[in-house]
C-alpha positions as CSV (number, residue, x, y, z in Angstrom):
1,X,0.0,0.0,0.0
2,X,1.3,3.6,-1.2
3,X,2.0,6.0,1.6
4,X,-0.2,8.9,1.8
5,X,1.8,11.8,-0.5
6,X,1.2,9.1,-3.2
7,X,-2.3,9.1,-2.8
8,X,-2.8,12.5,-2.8
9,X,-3.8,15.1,-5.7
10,X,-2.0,18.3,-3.6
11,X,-4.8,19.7,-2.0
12,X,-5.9,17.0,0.4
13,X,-8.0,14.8,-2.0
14,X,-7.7,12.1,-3.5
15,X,-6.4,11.4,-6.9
16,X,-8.9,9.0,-9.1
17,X,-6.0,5.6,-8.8
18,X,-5.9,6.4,-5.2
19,X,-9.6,6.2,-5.1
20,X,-9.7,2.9,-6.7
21,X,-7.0,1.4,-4.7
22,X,-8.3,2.3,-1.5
23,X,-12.0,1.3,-2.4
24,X,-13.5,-1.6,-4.4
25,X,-16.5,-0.9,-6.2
26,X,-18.7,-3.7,-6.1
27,X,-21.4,-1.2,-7.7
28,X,-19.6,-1.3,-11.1
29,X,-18.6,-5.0,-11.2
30,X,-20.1,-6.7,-13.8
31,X,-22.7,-4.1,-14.4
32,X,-24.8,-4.0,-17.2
33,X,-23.9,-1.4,-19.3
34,X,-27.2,1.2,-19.4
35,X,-29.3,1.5,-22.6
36,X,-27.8,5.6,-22.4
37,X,-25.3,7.5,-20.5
38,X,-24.5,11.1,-19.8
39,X,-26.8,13.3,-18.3
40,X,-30.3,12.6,-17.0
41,X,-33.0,15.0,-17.3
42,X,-34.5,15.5,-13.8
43,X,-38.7,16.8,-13.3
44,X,-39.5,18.1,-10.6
45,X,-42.9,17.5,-8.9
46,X,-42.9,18.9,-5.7
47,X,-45.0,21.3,-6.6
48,X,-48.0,19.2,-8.3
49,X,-47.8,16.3,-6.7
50,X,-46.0,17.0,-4.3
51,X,-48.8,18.9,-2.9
52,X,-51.5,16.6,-2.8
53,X,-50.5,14.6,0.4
54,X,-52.8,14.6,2.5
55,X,-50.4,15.8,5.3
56,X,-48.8,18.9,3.8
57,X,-49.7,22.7,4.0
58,X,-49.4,24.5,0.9
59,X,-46.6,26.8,0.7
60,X,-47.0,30.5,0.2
61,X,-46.2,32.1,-3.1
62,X,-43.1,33.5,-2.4
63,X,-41.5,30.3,-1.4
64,X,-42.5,28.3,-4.3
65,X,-41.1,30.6,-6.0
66,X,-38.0,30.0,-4.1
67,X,-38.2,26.3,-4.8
68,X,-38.1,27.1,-8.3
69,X,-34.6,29.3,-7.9
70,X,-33.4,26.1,-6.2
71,X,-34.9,23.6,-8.9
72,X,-32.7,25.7,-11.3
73,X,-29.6,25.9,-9.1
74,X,-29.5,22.6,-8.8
75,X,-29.9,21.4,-12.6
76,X,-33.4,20.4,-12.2
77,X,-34.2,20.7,-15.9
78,X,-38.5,20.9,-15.5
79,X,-40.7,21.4,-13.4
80,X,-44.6,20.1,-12.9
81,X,-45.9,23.7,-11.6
82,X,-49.7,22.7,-11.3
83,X,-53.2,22.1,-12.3
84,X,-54.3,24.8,-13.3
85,X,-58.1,23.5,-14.1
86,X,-58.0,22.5,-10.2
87,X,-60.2,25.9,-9.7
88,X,-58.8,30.0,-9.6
89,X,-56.6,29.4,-6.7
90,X,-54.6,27.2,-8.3
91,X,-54.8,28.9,-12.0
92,X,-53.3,32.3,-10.2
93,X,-50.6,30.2,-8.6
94,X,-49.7,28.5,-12.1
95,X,-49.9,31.6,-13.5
96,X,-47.6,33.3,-11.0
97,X,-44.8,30.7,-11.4
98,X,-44.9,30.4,-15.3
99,X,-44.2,34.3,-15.0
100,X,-41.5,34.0,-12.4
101,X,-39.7,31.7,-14.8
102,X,-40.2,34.2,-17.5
103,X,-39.1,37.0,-15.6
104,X,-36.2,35.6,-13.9
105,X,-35.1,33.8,-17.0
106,X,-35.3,30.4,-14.9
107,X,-33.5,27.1,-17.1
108,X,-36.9,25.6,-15.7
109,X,-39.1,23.8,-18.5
110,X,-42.5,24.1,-17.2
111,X,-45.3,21.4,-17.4
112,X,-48.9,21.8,-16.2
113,X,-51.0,18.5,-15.4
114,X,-54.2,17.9,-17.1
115,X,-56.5,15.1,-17.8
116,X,-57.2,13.6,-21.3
117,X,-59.9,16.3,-22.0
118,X,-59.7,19.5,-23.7
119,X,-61.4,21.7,-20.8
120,X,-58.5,20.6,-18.3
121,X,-55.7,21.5,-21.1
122,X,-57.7,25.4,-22.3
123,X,-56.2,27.2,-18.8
124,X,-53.0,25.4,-19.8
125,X,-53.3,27.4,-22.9
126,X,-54.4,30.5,-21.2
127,X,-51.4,30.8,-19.1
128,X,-49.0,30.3,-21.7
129,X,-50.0,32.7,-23.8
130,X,-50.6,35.2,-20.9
131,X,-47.3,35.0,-19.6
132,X,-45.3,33.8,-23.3
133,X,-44.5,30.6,-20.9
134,X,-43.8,27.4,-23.1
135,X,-45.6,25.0,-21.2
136,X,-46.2,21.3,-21.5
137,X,-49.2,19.6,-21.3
138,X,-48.6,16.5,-19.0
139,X,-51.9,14.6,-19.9
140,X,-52.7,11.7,-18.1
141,X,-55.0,9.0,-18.1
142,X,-55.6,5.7,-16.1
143,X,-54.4,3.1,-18.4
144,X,-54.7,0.1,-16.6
145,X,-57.7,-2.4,-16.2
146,X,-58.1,-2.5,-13.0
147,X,-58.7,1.6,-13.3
148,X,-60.8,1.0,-16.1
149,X,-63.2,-1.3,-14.3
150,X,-63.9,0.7,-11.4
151,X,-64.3,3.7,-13.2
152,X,-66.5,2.2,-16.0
153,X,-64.8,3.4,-19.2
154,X,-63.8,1.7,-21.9
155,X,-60.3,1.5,-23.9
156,X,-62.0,3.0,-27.2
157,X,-63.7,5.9,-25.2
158,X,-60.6,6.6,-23.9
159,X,-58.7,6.1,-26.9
160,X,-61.0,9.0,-28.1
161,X,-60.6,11.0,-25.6
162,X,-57.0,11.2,-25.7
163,X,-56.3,11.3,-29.4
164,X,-58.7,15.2,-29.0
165,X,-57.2,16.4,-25.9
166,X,-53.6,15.8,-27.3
167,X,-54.4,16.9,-30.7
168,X,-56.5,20.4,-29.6
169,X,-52.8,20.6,-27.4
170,X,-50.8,20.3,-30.1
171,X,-52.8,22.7,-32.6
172,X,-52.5,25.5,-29.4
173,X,-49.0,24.9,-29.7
174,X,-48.2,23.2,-26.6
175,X,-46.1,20.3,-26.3
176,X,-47.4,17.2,-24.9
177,X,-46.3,14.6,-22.3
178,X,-48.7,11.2,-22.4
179,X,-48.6,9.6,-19.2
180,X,-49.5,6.5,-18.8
181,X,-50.8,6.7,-15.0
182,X,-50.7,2.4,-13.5
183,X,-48.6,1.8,-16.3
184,X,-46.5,-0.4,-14.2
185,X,-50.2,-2.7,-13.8
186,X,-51.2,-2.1,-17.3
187,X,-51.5,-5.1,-20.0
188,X,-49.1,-4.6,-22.9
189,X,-51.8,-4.4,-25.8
190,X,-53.5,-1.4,-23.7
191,X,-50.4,0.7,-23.4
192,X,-50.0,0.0,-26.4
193,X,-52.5,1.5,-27.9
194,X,-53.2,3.5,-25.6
195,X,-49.0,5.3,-26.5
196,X,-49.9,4.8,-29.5
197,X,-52.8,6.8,-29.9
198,X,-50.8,9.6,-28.1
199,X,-47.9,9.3,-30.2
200,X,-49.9,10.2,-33.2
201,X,-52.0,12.9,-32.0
202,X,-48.6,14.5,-31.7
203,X,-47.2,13.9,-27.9
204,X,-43.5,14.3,-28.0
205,X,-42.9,12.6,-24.6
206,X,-44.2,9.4,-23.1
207,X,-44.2,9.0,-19.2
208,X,-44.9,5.6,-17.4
209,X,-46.2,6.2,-13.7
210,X,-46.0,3.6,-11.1
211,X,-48.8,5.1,-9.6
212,X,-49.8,2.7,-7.1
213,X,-46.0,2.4,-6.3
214,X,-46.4,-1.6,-6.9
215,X,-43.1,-1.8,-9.4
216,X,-39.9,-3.4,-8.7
217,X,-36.8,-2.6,-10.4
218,X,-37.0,-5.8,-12.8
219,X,-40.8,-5.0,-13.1
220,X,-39.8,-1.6,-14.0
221,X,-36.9,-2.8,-16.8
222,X,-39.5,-5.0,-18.5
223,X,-42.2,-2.0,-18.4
224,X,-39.1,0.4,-20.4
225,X,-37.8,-2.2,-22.4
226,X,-41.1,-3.0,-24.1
227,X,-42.3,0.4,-24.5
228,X,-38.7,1.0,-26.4
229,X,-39.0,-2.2,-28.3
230,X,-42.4,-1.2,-29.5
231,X,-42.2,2.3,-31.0
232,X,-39.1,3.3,-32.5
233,X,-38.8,6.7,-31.8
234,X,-38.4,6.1,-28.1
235,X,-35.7,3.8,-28.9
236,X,-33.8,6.4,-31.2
237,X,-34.4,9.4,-28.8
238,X,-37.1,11.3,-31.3
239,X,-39.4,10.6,-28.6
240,X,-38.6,11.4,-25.0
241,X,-39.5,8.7,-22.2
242,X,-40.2,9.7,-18.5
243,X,-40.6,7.2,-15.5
244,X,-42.4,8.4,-12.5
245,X,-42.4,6.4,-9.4
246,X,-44.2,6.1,-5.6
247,X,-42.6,4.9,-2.4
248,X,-45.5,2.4,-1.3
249,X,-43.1,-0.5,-0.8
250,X,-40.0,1.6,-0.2
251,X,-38.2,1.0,-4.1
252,X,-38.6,4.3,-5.4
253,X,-35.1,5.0,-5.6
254,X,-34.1,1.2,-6.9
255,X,-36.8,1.8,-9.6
256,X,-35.6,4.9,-10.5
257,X,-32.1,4.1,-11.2
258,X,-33.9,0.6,-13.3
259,X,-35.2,3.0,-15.2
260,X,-32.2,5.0,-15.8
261,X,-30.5,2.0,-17.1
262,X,-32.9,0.7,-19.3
263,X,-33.3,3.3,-21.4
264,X,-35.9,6.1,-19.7
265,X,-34.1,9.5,-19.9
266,X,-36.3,11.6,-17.4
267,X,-37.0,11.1,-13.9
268,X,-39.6,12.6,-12.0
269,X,-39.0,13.1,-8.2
270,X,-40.3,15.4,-5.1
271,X,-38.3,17.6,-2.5
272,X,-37.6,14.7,0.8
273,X,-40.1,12.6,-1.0
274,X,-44.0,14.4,-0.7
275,X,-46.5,12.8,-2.4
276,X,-50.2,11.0,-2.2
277,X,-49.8,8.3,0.4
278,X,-46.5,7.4,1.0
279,X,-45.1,9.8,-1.3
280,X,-42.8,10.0,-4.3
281,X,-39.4,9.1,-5.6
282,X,-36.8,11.6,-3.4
283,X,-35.7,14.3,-5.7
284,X,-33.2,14.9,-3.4
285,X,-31.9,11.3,-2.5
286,X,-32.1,11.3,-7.1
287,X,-30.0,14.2,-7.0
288,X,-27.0,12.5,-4.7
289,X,-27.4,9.2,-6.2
290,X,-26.6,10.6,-9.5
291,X,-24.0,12.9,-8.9
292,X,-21.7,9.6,-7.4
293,X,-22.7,7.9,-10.6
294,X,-21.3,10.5,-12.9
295,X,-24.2,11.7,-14.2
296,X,-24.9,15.2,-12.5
297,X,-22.2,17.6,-12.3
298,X,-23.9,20.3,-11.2
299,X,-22.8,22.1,-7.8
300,X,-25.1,20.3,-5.0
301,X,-24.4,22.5,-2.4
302,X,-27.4,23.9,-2.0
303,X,-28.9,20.9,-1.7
304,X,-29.7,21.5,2.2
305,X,-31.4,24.6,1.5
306,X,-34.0,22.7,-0.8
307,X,-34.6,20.2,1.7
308,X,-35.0,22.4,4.4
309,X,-37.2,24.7,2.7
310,X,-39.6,21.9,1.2
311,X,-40.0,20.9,4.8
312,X,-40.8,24.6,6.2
313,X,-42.9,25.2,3.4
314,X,-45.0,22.5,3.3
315,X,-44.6,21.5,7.0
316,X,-43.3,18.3,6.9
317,X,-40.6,17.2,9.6
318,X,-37.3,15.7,7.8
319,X,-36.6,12.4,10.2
320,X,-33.1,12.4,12.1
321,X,-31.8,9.3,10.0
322,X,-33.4,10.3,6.4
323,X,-30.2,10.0,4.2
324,X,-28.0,13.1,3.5
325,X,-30.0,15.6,4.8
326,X,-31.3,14.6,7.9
327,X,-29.7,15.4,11.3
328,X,-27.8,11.9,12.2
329,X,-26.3,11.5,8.6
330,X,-23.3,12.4,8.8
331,X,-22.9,12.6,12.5
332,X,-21.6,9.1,14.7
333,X,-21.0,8.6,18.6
334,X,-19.3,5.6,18.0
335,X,-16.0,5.7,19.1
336,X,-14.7,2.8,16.6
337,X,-16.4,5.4,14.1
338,X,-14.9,8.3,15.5
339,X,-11.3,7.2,15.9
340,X,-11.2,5.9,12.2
341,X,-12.5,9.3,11.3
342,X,-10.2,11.1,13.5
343,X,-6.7,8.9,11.8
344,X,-7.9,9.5,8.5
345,X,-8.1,13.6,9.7
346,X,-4.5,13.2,11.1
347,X,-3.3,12.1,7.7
348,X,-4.1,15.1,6.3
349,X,-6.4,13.9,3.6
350,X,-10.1,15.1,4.3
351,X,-11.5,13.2,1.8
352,X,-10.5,10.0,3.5
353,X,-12.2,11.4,6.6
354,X,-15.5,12.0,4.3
355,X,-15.7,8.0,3.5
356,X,-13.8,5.5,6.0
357,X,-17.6,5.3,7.4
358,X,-19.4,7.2,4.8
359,X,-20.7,5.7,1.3
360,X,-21.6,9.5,0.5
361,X,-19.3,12.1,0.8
362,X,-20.5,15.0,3.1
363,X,-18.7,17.8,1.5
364,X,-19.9,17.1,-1.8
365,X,-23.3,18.3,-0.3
366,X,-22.4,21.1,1.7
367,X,-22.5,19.2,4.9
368,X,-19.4,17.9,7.3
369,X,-18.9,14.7,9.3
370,X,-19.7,15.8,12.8
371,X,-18.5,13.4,16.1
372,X,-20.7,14.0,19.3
373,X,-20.2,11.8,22.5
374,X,-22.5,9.6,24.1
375,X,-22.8,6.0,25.8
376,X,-21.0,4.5,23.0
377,X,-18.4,6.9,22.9
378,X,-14.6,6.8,23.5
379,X,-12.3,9.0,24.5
380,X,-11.4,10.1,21.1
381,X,-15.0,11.8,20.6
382,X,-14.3,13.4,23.8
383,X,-10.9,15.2,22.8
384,X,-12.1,15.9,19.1
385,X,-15.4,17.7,21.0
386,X,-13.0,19.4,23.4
387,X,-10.6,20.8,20.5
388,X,-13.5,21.5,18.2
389,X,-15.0,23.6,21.1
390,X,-12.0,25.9,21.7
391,X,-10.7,23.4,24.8
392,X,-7.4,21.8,25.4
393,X,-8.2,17.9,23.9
394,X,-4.9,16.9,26.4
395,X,-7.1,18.1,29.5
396,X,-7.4,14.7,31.3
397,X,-9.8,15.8,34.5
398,X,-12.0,17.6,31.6
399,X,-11.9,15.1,28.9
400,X,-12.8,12.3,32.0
401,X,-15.2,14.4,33.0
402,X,-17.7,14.2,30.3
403,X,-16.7,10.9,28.9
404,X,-17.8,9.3,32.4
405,X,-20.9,11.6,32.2
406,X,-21.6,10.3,28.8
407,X,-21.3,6.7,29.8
408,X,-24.4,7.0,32.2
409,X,-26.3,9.0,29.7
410,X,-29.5,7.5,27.7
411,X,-29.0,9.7,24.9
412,X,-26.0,12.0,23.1
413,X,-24.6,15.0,25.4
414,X,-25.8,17.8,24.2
415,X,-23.0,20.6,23.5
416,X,-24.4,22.6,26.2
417,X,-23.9,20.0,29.0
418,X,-20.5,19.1,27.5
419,X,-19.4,22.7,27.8
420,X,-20.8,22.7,31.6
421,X,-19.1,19.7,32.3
422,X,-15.8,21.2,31.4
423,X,-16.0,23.7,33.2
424,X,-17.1,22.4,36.5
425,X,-13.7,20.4,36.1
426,X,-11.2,23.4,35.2
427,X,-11.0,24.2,31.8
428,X,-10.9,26.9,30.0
429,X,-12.3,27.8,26.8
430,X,-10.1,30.2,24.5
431,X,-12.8,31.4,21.9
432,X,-15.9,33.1,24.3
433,X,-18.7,32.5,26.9
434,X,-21.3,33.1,24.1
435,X,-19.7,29.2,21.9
436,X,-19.2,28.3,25.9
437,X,-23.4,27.9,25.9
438,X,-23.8,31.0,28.2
């Protein structure tokens, strides 16, 4: 094994050969290659339906406009920003968005939602010409059987129905998404026909939902690969192909990344996840896993601010453990953990630091590996608290001090009873009562 100045690039990183000798990447071994690489296209929902959990508040004007500043920043290519047939409320707030893009120049493709009928797709219209928004019609229709039987329709109504809702689109000049909503429990001779009625009144994108989140990533490969097999200009790239996923048994991000490799190439997500029921594929946890794949290299470091804002905004609580962003990501009271963390430090190389016990690099994301002390703690978490906090790490009576408090805790110290703790037993802070918790 090289020492560490051969591993380095200069500037404490480390160089791509060092990468690969220090970690095996059993993700990459004997990986099929994808049907496409590069770039994905990334569509933001958050703020369709997003909003139609049952649990969220709507947020307030100004910070979905926000959302769409960070949608941009972050290389979020479209956006779904609404309904707008839902009723006035919602055709103002359609209407604001498509002319905060305009105004502010976003790099946001907008996309309404409408179903299959031409009253849901004439505000649509409205907007865009109001504002001089492009906007995409994102039609959608239940295409499976099941859906067909308890609503009473039949294929040929609905065939009907979507050839004149895509067609009055396409003469308004609007550009159409067809989605395919159950897709992933639809027969293939209905989607079928059902794409292929689309396709020919003019739709330029297909999407297949896994509405009832029921698909698994091999149920989603066979879905993509037959819907490429059967129209050629999905296959080629003429026609664009979306896959848009639920949570309900927890393979949202799985299926997303099937879908990636089988050929789909644009994914449809939510800020931390929002959705009907239990919610969508994690925009956020889409961004990450895509950006340590290679294929977003875009600046995530505002990554935290979207998260934090979808969860103010709309009122839902991010969990301590949710990956990346929530509070106990990047933060261990291990002491194994923390003295591993603590070598790699002392050789100088943060990087290393960032993965001996993460498989996501905090920094990346704007975020830093953070050691606290508790029960399961050792004395190294104690010294790196102490030094972090403006103490001596040496100070023996301090640093025994809080790690025998720790040890009969039930939960982490908090920094507050850390820095009490050191004081009752001598020592001295060096940078100010006000970091000292007084």
């Amino acid at each position: 094994m090289a020492d560490s100045s051969d591993l380095t690039n200069g500037r404490g990183g480390l160089t791509d050969a060092a990468s690969s000798q220090l970690i095996y990447d059993w993700n990459t071994a004997g990986r099929i290659q994808p049907a496409a690489t590069g770039r994905i296209a990334l569509f933001d929902q958050t703020l369709r339906d997003g909003l139609q959990a049952p649990s969220v508040q709507d947020p307030s004007p100004e910070d979905k406009r926000r959302l769409l500043h960070l949608m941009a920043a972050l290389g979020i290519s479209g956006a779904d920003i609404g309904l707008p047939a839902a009723g006035p409320r919602m055709l103002a707030q359609v209407r604001d968005l498509a002319a905060e893009i305009m105004r502010q120049h976003l790099p946001i493709a907008a996309s309404c939602a409408a179903r299959t009928v031409v009253a849901d797709i004439e505000p649509i219209v409205r907007v865009s010409q109001a504002t001089g928004c492009p906007i995409e019609a994102a039609t959608f229709v239940g295409s499976s059987e099941l859906r067909h039987f308890v609503e009473g329709w039949s294929l040929d109504a609905l065939l009907r129905s979507t050839e004149q809702a895509i067609g009055y689109a396409v003469t308004q000049g609007l550009a159409v998404m067809f989605v395919a909503e159950d897709a992933s429990r639809t027969r293939p001779e209905t989607l079928r026909r059902l794409c292929a009625a689309a396709l020919d009144a003019g739709a330029a994108r297909i999407c297949l939902a896994d509405t009832a989140g029921h698909a698994t990533p091999a149920g989603v490969a066979a879905l993509i690969e037959f819907v490429r097999r059967e129209f050629s200009g999905v296959a080629s790239g003429r026609i664009g192909l979306d896959w848009h996923g639920h949570r309900d048994r927890g393979l949202a991000i799985a299926n997303c990344l099937a879908a990636i490799d089988a050929g789909a190439d644009r994914i449809h997500g939510t800020g931390l996840g929002i959705g009907e029921r239990a919610g969508n594929a994690e925009m956020d946890l889409l961004l990450v896993n895509l950006r340590l794949m290679g294929r977003h290299e875009v600046d995530l470091s505002r990554l935290p601010e979207y998260c934090a804002l979808v969860s103010a905004a709309t009122g839902i609580p991010m969990p301590a453990n949710y990956p990346v962003m929530g509070r106990d990501a990047f933060r261990t009271g291990s002491g194994t953990h923390a003295a591993a963390i603590l070598k790699a430090e002392r050789k100088g190389m943060p990087q290393l630091a960032d993965l001996v016990y993460s498989g996501v690099p905090a920094t990346e994301f704007g975020l830093a590996q953070q050691i606290t002390v508790s029960s399961h703690s050792g004395i190294s978490n104690v010294r790196h608290w102490l030094g972090g906090h403006g103490y001596d790490p040496d100070d023996r009576q301090a640093s025994g001090a809080i790690l025998a408090a720790a040890k009969q805790s039930a939960r982490t110290l908090t920094d507050e009873e850390c820095h009490r703790l050191a004081r009752t037993a001598g020592a001295r802070s060096t940078i100010g009562a006000a970091d000292a918790g007084n």
